[in-house]
N, C-alpha and C positions, 0 to 999 in steps of 0.2 A: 655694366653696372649691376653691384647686386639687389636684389630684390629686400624690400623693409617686412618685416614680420608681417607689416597690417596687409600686404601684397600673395602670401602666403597661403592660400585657403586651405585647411587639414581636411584629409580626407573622411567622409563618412561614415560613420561608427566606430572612429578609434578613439581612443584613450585623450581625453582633454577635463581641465580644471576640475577636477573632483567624480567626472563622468564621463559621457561621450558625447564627442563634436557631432548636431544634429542638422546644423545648415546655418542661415543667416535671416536676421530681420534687421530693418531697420524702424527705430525707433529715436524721433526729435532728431530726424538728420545724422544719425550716430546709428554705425555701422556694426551690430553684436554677433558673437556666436553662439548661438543658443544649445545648452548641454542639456542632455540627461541623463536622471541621475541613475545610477547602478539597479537594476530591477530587485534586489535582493533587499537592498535599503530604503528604493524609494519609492517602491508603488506600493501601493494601498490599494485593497477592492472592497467592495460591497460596501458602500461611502453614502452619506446622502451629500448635497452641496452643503443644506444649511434646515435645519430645525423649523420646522413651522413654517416654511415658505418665507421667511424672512423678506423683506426687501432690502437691497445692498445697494444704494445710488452708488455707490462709490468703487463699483465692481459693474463696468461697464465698457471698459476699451475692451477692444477690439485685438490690441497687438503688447498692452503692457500687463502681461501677469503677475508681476511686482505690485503695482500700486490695488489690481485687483484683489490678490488674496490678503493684504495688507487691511483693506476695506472689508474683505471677509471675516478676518479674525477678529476685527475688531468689534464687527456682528457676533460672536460668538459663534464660530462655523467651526465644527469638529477637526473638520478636512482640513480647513487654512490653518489652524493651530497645529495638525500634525506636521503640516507641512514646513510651514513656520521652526520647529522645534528640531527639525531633521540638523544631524551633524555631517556630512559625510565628505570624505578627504580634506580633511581639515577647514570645510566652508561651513559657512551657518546663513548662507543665503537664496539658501531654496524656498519654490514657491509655484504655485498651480500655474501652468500656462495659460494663457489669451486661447481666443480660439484662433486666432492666426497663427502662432508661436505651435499649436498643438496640430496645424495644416500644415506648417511646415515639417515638423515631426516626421505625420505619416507619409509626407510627399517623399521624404527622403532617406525614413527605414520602416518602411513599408514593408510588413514580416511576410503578408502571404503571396502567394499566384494569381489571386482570384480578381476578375472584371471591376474596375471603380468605379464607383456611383456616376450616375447620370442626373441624378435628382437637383433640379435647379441648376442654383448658380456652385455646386461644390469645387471646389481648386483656386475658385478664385481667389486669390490674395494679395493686395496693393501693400500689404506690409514687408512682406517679401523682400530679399534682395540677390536677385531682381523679382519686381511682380508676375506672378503667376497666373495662365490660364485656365480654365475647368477642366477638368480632365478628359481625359479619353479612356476606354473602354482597357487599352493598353499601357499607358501612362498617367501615372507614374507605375515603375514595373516595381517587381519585389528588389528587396534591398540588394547591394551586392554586400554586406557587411555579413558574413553569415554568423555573429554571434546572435544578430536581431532576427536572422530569417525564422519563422513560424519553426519554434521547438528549440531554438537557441538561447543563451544562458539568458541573453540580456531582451529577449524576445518581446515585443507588446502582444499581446493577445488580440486573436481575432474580436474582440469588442468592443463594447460602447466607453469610453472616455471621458471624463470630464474637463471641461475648460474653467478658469476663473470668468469666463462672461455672465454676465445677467442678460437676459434679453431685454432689450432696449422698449418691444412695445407689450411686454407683461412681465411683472416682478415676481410672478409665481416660478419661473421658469429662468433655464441659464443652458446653455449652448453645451453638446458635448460631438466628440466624432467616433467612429466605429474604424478600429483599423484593421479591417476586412475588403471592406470594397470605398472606405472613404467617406460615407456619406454622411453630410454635417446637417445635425438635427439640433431640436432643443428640447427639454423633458422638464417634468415639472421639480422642483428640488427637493423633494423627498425620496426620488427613488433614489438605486444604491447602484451606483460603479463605479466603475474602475478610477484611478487615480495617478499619474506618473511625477514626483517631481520635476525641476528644472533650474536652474540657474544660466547666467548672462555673463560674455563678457567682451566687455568694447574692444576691437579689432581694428 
């Protein structure tokens, strides 16, 4: 018997819906592929989250960057409107990842060599699919996709990241990750990084 598309998993960092196939989360029991978008198109750097420390209740999951940067722009956030506004392969539905969505990212085109954080609880991810452990010092290893390995077209830079999270126990601050060694922080939303679009698609 053959195999149904949704059975199908493409492999990591190739060519999918307007980007590249990044892994899988699930979200409301519905199984997505989470892409990103072309580096050239869709990353943005030296970013704040949001003017003034804003507070965004409505930028607070954990695993849906859609409804968060949604809630962002609607705060007037620089970032979420650029994001918002992006066209690329003919979609108009890109959008800041969750910090889970942007776990998943580095877990799985994870550009450099170098040791991943040990700091707390990092790796963990229940959004996942399947959920993920913390890491190890070894794992997750550099990508084998070598357009994303450190110096390749589609590359994330060894740094700091943004996620569409707000931190749940201070509105000053919002979740980002470093894709160096992994390790997931929060910063107040004034400073300035990095940025990668993404878009979703049910599988």
């Amino acid at each position: 018997m053959k195999s149904s598309a949704a059975e199908i998993v493409p492999i990591l960092g190739t060519s999918m819906g307007g980007g590249f196939y990044a892994g899988r989360i699930l979200i409301d029991n519905v199984v997505y592929a989470l892409i990103a978008a072309p580096k050239a198109e869709g990353e943005k750097d030296a970013s704040e989250w949001i003017a003034k420390y804003k507070d965004v209740p409505g930028a607070k999951s954990y695993f849906d960057g859609l409804a968060n940067t949604k809630a962002m722009a609607e705060a007037k956030s620089k970032l979420a409107i650029w994001t918002q506004a992006l066209r690329i392969g003919g979609h108009d539905d890109w959008y800041l990842p969750a910090q889970d969505e942007l776990e998943i990212i580095y877990r799985n085109l994870k550009p450099t060599t170098e040791q991943n954080s040990q700091y707390h609880r990092s790796g963990i991810n229940l959004s996942s699919f399947d959920p993920t452990y913390p890491y190890t010092p070894d794992l997750p290893a550099q990508t084998l996709a070598e357009a994303f390995q450190a110096g390749g077209e589609q590359a994330f830079e060894a740094d700091w990241y943004w996620s569409s999270t707000q931190l749940a126990s201070g509105s000053d601050y919002a979740w980002f990750q470093i894709f160096d060694g992994g390790n997931q922080s929060s910063g107040t939303k004034g400073i300035k990084l990095r940025a990668r679009a993404v878009r979703r698609l049910a599988i």
